[in-house]
N, C-alpha and C positions, 0 to 999 in steps of 0.2 A: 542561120548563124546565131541569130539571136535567141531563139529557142535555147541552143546549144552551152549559151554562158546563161542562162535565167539556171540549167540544169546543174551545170558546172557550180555556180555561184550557192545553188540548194546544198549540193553536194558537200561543202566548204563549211557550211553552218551546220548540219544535219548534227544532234548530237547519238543518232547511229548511223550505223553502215551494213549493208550485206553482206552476211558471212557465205563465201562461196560453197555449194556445196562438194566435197571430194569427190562424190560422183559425174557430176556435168549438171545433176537434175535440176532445173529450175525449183522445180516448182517443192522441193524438200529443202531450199535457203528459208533458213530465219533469218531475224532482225539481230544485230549485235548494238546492246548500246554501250555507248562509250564509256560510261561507267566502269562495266566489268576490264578495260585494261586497267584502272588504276589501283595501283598499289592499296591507295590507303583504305578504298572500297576495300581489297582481299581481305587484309587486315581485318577491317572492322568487322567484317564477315565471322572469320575464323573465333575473334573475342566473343561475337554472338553465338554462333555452337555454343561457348562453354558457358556461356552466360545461361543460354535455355535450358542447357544438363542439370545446373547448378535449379534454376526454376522448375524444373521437375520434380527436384529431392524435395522443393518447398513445398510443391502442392501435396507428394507423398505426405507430409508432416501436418497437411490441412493448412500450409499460411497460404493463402489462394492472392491475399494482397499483396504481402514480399514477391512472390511468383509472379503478378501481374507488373508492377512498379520496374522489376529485373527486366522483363522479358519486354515490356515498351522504352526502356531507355536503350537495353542492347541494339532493341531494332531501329531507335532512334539515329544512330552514330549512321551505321551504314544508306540508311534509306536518304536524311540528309545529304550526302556526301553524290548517292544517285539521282535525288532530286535536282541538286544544285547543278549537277553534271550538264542539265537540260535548261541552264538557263543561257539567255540571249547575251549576258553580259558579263566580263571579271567582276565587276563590284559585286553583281545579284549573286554570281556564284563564292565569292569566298565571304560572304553574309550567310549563306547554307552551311559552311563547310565551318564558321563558329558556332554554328546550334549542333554540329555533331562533336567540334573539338568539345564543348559544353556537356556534352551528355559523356563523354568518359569520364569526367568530374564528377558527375551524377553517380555513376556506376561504380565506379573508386568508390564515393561513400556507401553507396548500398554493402559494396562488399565490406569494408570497415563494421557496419553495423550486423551483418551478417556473422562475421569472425567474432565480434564480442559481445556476440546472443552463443557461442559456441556451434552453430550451424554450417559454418565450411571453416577449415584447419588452415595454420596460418602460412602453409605452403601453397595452399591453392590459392588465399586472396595472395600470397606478395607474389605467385606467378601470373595471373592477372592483373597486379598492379602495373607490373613488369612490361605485361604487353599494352596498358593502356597510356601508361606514360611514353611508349613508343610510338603507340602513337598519337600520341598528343604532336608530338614532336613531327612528324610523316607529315600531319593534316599542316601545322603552322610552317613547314619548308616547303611542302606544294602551293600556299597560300600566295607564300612569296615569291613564284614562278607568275601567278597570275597579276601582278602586279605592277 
């Protein structure tokens, strides 16, 4: 019995779980971590696609450092938001989850600088603006669930 709650209680903190496989097969389950249900992780996902398209056209243009500065802050939002996912405690996790709201600030301005070097048009930055201040706003309402 006691085995049974030490497992139970792992179970409870795990920040993954087993994704069953639709077949029966053991042994083709992966790991799910908790991460991937939350929203603001898709989000930030989805922003990073477009962030690395746009770091493409820069490296095409030869800025290899715009492309690299883009393409660490994009991956900054989401990875935050996964890291923090794995922590032991609310405070340790929405301490993570301000260095990713942080980094679409970052990323706002890269785009701004971007639009007025004439390197993305100002429908691409104000549609990413669009989605970064959305989620600004996702990360600071889940914040306040953990609290």
């Amino acid at each position: 019995m006691e085995a049974k709650s030490k497992a139970q209680s792992a179970k409870r903190i795990a920040p993954w779980r087993r994704i069953p496989d639709p077949r029966g097969v053991p042994e083709m389950r992966r790991v799910k971590f908790r991460f991937e249900d939350l929203e603001i992780w898709k989000s930030a996902m989805d922003i990073a696609d477009k962030l690395f398209q746009i770091a493409n056209r820069l490296e095409e243009k030869k800025l290899f450092r715009f492309a690299d500065q883009l393409r660490g802050a994009g991956l900054s939002m989401s990875n935050n938001i996964a890291e923090g996912s794995g922590s032991v405690s609310p405070k340790e996790f929405s301490n993570f989850l301000n260095i990713s709201r942080r980094s679409t600030f970052e990323n706002a301005n890269i785009l701004f600088v971007l639009h007025r070097n004439g390197i993305i048009s100002e429908g691409e930055k104000d549609e990413l603006l669009d989605k970064l201040d959305h989620l600004c706003r996702q990360i600071t309402k889940f914040q306040r669930t953990l609290q």
